[in-house]
N, C-alpha and C positions, 0 to 999 in steps of 0.2 A: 606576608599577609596571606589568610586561607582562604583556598579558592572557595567561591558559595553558591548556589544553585536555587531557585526559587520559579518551581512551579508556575505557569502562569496558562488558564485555557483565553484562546480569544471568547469573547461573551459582546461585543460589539465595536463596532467599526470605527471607535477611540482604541481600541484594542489592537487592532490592525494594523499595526506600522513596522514596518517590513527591518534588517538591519540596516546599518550605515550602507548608504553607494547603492541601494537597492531600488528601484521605481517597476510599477504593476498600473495593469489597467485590462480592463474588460468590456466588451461592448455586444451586442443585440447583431449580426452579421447576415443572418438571416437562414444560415443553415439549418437550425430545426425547424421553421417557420412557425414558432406559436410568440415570438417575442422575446425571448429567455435572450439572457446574455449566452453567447456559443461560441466567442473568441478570447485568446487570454494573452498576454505579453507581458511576459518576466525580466527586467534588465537589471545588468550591471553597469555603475559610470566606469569601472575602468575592468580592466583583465582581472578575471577569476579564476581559481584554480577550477577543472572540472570533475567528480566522477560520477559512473553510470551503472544502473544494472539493466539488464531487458530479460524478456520473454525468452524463451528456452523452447518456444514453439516453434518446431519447421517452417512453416509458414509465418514471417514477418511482415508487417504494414511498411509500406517504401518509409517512412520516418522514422521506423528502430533500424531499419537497413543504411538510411543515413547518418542514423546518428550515431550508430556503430563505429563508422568511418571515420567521422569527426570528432570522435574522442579521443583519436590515437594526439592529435592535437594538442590535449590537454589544458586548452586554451579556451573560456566563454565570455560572450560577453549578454546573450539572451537566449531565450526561448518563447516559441508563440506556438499558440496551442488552440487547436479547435475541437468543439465537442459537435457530437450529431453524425460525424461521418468519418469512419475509421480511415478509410484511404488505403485498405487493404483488398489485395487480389486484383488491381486493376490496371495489370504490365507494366509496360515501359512509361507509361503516362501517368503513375501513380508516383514516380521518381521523379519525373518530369514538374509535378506537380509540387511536391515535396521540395524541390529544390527550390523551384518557381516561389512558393512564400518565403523560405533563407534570404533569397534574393533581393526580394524586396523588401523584407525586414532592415537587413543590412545596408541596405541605400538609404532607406530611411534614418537610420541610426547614424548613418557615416563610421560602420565597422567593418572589419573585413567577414566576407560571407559565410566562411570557414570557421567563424567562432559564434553561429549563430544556429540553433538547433531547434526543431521542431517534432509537436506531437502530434497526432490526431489522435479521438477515442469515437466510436458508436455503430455504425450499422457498415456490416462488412461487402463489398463488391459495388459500392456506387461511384461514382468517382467525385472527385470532388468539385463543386460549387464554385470556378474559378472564381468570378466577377461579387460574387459575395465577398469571399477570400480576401480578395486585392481589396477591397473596399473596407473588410473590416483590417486590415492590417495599417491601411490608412487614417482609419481614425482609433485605429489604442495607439500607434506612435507618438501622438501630440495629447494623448490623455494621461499618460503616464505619472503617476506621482507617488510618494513612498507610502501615502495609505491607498493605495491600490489594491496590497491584497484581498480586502475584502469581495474586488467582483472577480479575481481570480480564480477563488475558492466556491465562486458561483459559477463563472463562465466557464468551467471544466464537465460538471455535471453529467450525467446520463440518465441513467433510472435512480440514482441518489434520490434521496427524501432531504437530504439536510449540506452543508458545505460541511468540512473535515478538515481543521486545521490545529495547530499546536505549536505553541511559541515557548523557547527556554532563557533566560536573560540569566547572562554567570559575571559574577566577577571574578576574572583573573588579574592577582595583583592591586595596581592602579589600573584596569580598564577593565572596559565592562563590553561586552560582547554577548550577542544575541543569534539564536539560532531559530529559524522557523520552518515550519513544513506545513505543505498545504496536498490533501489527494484527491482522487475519486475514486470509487469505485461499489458497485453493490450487488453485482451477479458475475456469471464466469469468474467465478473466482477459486482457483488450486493454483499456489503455485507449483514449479516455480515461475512466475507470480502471482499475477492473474489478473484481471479485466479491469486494471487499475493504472492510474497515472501518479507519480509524487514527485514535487520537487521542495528540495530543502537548500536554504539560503542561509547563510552565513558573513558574520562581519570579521570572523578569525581568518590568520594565515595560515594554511594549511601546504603543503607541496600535494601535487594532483599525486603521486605513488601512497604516498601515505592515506589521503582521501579515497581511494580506491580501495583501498585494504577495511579499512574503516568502513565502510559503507557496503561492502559486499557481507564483511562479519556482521552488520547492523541489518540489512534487510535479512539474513538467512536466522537470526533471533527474532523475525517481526512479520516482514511480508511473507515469509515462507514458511510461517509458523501456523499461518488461518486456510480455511478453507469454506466458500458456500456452496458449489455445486459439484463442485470436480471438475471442472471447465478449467481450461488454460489460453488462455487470450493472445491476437495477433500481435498486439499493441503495447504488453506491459511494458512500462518505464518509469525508473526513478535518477532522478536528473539531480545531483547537487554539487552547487555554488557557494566558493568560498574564495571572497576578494579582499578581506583582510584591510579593510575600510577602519577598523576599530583602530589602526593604531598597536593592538596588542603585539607582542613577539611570534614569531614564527612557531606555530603549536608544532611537536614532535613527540613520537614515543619515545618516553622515559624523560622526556624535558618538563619543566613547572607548565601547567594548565592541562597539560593532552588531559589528564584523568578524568578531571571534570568537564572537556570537551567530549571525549567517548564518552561519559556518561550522557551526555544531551543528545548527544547524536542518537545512542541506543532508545534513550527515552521519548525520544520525538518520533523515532519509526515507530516502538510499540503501541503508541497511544495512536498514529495514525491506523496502524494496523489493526487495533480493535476497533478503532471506528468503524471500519468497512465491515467487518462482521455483526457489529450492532446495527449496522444499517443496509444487514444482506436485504433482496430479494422479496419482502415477503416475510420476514423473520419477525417471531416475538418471541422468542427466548434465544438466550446466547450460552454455548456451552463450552466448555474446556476439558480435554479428554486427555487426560495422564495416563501412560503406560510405562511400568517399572518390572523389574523380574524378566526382560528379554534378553535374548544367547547374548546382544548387541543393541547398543544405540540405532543402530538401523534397524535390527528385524521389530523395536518397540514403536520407532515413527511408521514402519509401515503397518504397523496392528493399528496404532492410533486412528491412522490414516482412514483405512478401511471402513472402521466404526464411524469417522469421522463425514463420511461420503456416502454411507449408506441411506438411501433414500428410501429406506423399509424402517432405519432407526429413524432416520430425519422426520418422517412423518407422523411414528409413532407418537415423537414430543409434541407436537403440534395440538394433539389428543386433547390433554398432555397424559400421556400413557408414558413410564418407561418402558414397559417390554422389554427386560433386560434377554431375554431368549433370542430377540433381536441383535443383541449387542455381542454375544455370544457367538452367533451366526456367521457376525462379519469379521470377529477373531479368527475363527476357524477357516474359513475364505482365505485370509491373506498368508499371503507368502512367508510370516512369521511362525517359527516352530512355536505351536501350542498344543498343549497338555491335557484336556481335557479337564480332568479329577486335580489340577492344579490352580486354576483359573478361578479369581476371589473378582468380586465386582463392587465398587460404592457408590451412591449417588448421595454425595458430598457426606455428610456419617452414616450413613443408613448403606448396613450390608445386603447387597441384593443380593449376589451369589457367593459360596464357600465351596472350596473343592469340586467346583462345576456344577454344583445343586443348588435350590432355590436356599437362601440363607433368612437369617431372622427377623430381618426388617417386611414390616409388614405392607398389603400391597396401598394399603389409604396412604401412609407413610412417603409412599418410594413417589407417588402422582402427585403428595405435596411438593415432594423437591422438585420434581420437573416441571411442576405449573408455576416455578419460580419464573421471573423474567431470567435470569442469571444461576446456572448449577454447575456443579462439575462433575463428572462422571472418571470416575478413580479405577484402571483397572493394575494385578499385580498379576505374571504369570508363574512367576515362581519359581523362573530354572533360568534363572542367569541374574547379571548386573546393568542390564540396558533398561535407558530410560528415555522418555521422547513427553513432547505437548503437543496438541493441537488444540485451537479457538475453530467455533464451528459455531451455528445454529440452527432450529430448526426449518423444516420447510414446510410451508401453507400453501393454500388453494390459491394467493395471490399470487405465487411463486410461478406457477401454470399461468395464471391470467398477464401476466408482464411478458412471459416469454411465448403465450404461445403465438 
């Protein structure tokens, strides 16, 4: 029988049910103090396979520094997550701490402490809110149920405007298995990866080697494809679980199912990962910045990049101005060999530059496409075969008022 794939966005809290062996719950803790749910609790009924990506920032929050650790394990059975207070920079008591809610997660649960992992996200050097903590950990343990996701997807939040989630339902064979991913994030965001959290649940069987392979190739086409500020975050983490509750065969590369498993897998990061870009900072317009014609794949994502981070193009859009002289500017800046008299520009058909000079599209033309909510900005340098993408958006005056 063909494996089959069918799209599904969550659109409400009928929509929310998590895969087989999975239970969620979220609750009001009191860490941001304005009422918001701020705690999250992700389980599995039995051993999941694990894998992980993190921050690549020198500085890590005691929870990527622990969960670091306990992924050599390869073994989960939860995670609990709080938003509001990152739990980074704050010594030995920030481990302390970090380990402190495993702990009691794990008693609660009746699992061992070792297979129980945590996040934190939000404002860096406070420490954290013990007796809130314990308390909200106390009450998601007995809230728990498989349409949970829904306050998961809320109680992560930070400056988010909206939750971010995406569900893939596949049939392999006779069974049917379900993949879901739930993130946050909406500022400091470059990766690799950036001021974001995600975790992706699964009812397939997967071995934790294979899921790690999987998932590092899947976040490096997805979370490390956007960028909103150029900021690199203490905290990032992408967590997923796969306990193999469906019943289905053991998924492998080159075995019946993997194909339309990597496919969900890939497709459930990308689509998390433009969420966060549609709902950078401040953002109304969302941009995708192609670069082809580079010596290399690398010297084109770092040209992308450039353009992509520029906060003299970023604001331009904002206008919505292209100023492609702008985009020009931060080609020649980056580290990629460029040409000058080589260098063609488009903003989605409309040629802005040819051979480094302003080209035929006219300038009413070129402020239409950028006053789109969504454009793409297409550059080609002309002296090689490297090519790269970036998602980006522009940056507004709200972008200053959230951060200052």
């Amino acid at each position: 029988m063909a494996n089959k794939t069918k799209k599904m966005r969550f659109l409400g809290s009928a929509d929310v049910v998590l895969p087989e062996g999975f239970q969620a719950a979220g609750v009001a803790a009191g860490i941001k103090g304005n009422g918001k749910l701020d705690m999250a609790l992700l389980t599995s009924d039995r051993p999941a396979s694990v894998a992980a990506v993190f921050t690549t920032n020198q500085v890590k929050a005691a929870s990527v520094r622990l969960d670091m650790e306990r992924l050599k394990g390869r073994i989960a059975r939860a995670v609990v997550v709080n938003s509001g207070n990152a739990n980074a920079c704050n010594g030995p008591a920030g481990m302390r701490d970090a380990k402190a809610m495993t702990r009691r997660t794990a008693a609660l649960l009746g699992v061992p402490e070792g297979t129980v992992f945590v996040c934190s996200t939000g404002t860096i050097g406070r420490p954290l809110p013990m007796k809130c903590i314990e308390a909200g950990i106390d009450a998601l343990v007995p809230k728990r149920s498989p349409q949970g996701g829904l306050d998961v997807s809320a109680a992560i939040l930070t400056t988010d405007t909206r939750p971010k989630r995406w569900t893939v339902p596949l049939r392999i064979g006779r069974h049917s298995v379900r993949m879901t991913g739930f993130c946050k994030g909406a500022g400091m965001i470059e990766p690799n990866m950036a001021t974001m959290l995600a975790f992706l649940v699964t009812d397939a069987s997967v071995g934790a080697p294979d899921l790690q392979r999987l998932l590092r190739a899947a976040v490096e086409e997805s979370f490390n494809r956007i960028t909103i500020d150029g900021d690199r975050s203490t905290n990032d983490t992408v967590l997923f679980f796969a306990n193999g509750a469906s019943g289905a065969p053991v998924f492998r590369p080159g075995r019946p199912g993997w194909k339309a498993f990597e496919a969900a897998v890939y497709e459930t990061t990308r689509e998390l990962a433009l969420a966060i870009v549609r709902d950078g900072e401040g953002a109304t317009r969302f941009a995708t910045i192609r670069v082809r014609g580079a010596r290399s794949n690398r010297e084109a994502d770092v040209a992308a990049r450039s353009v992509a981070n520029s906060f003299l193009v970023k604001t331009a859009w904002a206008g919505p101005n292209p100023n492609w002289g702008r985009v020009m500017d931060a080609l020649g800046y980056s580290a990629a060999r460029v040409v000058e008299n080589k260098v063609s520009i488009r903003f989605d058909d409309c040629l802005a530059v040819t051979h480094g000079r302003s080209g035929p599209a006219s300038q009413e033309d070129l402020c239409a496409v950028v006053a789109q909510t969504e454009f793409t900005v297409s550059i080609d340098l002309h002296i090689g075969k490297g090519t790269a993408f970036i998602h980006t958006c522009n940056c507004t005056e709200e972008y200053v008022r959230i951060n200052r």
